[in-house]
C-alpha positions in Angstrom: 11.7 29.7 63.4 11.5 27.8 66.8 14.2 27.2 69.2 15.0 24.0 71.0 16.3 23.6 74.5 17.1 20.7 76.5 16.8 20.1 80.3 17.6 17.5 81.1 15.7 14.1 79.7 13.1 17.4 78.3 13.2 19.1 75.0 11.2 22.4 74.8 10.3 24.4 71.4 9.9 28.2 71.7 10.0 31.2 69.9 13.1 32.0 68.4 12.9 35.3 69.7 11.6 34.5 73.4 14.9 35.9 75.8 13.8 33.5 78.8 13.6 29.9 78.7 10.6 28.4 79.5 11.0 25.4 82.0 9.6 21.4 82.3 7.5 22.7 85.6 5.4 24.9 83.3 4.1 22.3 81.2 1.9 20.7 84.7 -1.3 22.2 85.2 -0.2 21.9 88.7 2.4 24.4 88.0 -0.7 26.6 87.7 -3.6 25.8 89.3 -2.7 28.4 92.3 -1.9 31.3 90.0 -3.9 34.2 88.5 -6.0 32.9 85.8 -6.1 29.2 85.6 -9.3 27.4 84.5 -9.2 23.8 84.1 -11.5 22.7 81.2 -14.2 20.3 80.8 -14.5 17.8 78.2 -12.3 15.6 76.0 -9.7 13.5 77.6 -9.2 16.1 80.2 -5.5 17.8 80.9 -5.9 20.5 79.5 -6.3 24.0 81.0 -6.6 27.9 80.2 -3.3 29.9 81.6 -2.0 33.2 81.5 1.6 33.0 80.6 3.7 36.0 79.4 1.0 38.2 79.9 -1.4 36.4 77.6 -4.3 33.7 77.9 -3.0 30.7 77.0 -4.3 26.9 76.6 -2.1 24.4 77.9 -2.8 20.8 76.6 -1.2 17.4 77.8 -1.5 14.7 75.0 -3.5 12.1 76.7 -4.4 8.8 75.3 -7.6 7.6 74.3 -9.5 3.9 74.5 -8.2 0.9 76.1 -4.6 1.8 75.3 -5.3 4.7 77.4 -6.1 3.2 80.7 -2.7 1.9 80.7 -0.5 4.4 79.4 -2.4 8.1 79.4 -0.1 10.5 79.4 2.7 8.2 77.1 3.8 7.6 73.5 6.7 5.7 71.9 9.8 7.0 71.6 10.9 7.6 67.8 12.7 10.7 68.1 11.8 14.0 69.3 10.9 15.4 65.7 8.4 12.7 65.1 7.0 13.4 69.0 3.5 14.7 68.3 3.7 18.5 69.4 6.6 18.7 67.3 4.7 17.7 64.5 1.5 19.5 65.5 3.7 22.9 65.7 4.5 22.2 62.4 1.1 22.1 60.8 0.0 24.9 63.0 2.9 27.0 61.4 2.2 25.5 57.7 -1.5 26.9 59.0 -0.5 30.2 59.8 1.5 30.7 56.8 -1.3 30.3 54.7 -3.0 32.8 56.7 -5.8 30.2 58.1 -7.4 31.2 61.9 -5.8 29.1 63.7 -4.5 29.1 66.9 -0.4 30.3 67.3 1.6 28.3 69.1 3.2 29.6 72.5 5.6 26.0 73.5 5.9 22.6 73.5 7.6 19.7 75.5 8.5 16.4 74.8 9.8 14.3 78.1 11.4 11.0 77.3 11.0 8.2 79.4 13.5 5.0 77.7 11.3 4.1 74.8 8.6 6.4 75.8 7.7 10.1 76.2 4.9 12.0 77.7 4.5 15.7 76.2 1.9 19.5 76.1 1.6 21.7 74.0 0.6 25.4 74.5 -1.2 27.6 72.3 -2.6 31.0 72.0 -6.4 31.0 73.8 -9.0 32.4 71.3 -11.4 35.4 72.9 -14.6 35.6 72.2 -15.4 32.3 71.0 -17.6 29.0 71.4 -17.9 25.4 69.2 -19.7 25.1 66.3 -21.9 22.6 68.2 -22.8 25.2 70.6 -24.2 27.5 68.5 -26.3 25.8 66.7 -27.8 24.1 69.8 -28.4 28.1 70.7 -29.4 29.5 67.1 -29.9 28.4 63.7 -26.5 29.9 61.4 -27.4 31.9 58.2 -27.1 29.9 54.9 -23.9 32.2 54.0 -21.9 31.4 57.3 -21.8 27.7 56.3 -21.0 28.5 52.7 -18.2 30.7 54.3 -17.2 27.8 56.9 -17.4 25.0 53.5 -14.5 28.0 51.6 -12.5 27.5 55.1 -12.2 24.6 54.9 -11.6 24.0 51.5 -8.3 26.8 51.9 -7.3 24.3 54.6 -7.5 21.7 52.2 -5.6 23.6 49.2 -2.8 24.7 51.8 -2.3 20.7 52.0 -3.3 19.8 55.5 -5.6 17.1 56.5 -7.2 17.3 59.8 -7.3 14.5 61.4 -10.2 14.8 63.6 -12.6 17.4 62.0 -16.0 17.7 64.0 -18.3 20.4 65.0 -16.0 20.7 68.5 -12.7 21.4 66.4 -14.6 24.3 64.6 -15.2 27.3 66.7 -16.9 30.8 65.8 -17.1 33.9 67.2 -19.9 36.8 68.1 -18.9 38.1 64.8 -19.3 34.7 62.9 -16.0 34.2 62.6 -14.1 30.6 62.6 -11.6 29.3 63.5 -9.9 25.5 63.4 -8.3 24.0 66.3 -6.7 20.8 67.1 -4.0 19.9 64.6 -3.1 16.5 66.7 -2.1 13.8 64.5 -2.8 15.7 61.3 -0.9 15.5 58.2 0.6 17.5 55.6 -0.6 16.3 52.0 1.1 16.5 48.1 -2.0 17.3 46.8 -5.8 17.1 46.9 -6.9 13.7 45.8 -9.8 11.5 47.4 -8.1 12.0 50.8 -9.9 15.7 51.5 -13.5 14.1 51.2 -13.0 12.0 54.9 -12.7 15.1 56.4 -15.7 16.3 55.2 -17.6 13.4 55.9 -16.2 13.5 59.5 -17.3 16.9 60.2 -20.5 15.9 58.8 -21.2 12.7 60.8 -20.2 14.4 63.9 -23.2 16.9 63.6 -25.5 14.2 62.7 -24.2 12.4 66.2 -24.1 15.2 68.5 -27.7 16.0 66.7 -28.9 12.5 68.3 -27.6 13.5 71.7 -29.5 17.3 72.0 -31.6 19.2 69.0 -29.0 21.4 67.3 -30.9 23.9 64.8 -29.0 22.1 61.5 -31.0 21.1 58.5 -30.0 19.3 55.2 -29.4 22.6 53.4 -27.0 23.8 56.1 -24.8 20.8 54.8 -25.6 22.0 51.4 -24.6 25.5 52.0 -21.3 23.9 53.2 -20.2 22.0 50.3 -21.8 24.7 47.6 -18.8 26.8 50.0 -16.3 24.4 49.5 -16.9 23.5 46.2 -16.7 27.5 44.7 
């Protein structure tokens, strides 16, 4: 189980079994930038960044808002309470994750700040070797008929273990030189009672976003990739 600790207006979840305290400063990239490993990383909303912390490579990612709202207020969220603060509820789903065995990646720390009736916050998580996005490569190579089939069973475990992603797209999926995957970015997901109707939109995310990013640069994908997917899923 995690441990909390407070400094000050911050709250900080670690590992139960972590001696040393981690502090507010290492939640900045800038706390960072000038140390051995740091890589800042393109893409997204920005604010995030690849670390070594505790001997291991780590990501650390602020939670950074998107669209119009986020021109005003980036970095913050309302205030309802630390355990509704959205790294406390991503650690939760990425433990749930983990517990059912899923790739996933472990998580290191988080830190909520509050700020009156608003908070700003980062997570940190294990980095994962040896790996690129799903849109990647298949911009590089077609996949084999059997890696989707495998990635459609993934997801479908994700699915049985109750946990809706909340942004499932070709990004969020990553796979190794050995054709492994893995899922990553449990923001704003949700833990469900049971499959219904819900697991479907997930699907047809994942689905759309390849279509999109298909638009924007050839990707070798094809209707019986999709297929392959769902016969996966559906086993």
């Amino acid at each position: 189980m995690p441990r909390e600790v407070k400094f000050s207006n911050c709250y900080i979840l670690q590992p139960s079994e972590r001696s040393e305290d981690y502090v507010r400063e290492q939640f900045d990239p800038a706390y960072w930038r000038e140390r051995p490993g740091f890589v800042e990383i393109e893409g997204g909303r920005g604010g995030s960044c690849r670390i070594v912390i505790d001997g291991r490579t780590a990501i650390l990612r602020r939670y950074l808002r998107g669209g119009f709202i986020g021109k005003l207020f980036a970095a913050r969220y309302l205030w309802f309470g630390k355990s509704q603060a959205r790294p406390w509820l991503e650690w939760k789903i990425l433990e749930r994750a983990r517990e059912a065995e899923l790739p996933v990646p472990e998580p290191l720390a988080a830190c909520v700040c509050r700020h009156g009736l608003s908070y700003s916050a980062a997570l940190i998580i294990t980095y994962l070797d040896d790996t690129e996005t799903l849109t990647d490569r298949i911009a590089r190579e077609r996949l084999k008929l059997d890696n989707w089939r495998r990635l459609g069973a993934l997801i479908r475990r994700l699915h049985g273990a109750g946990i809706r992603h909340a942004d499932l797209n070709s990004d969020n999926v990553l796979i190794d030189s050995r054709n492994r995957f893995y899922l990553i970015d449990f923001d704003k997901a949700r833990i469900m009672k049971r499959l219904d109707d819900w697991q479907w939109r997930p699907l047809y995310r994942l689905q759309r976003s390849i279509v999109k990013r298909n638009q924007l640069r050839p990707l070798n994908y094809a209707e019986d990739d999709w297929q392959a997917l769902m016969d996966g899923y559906q086993s």
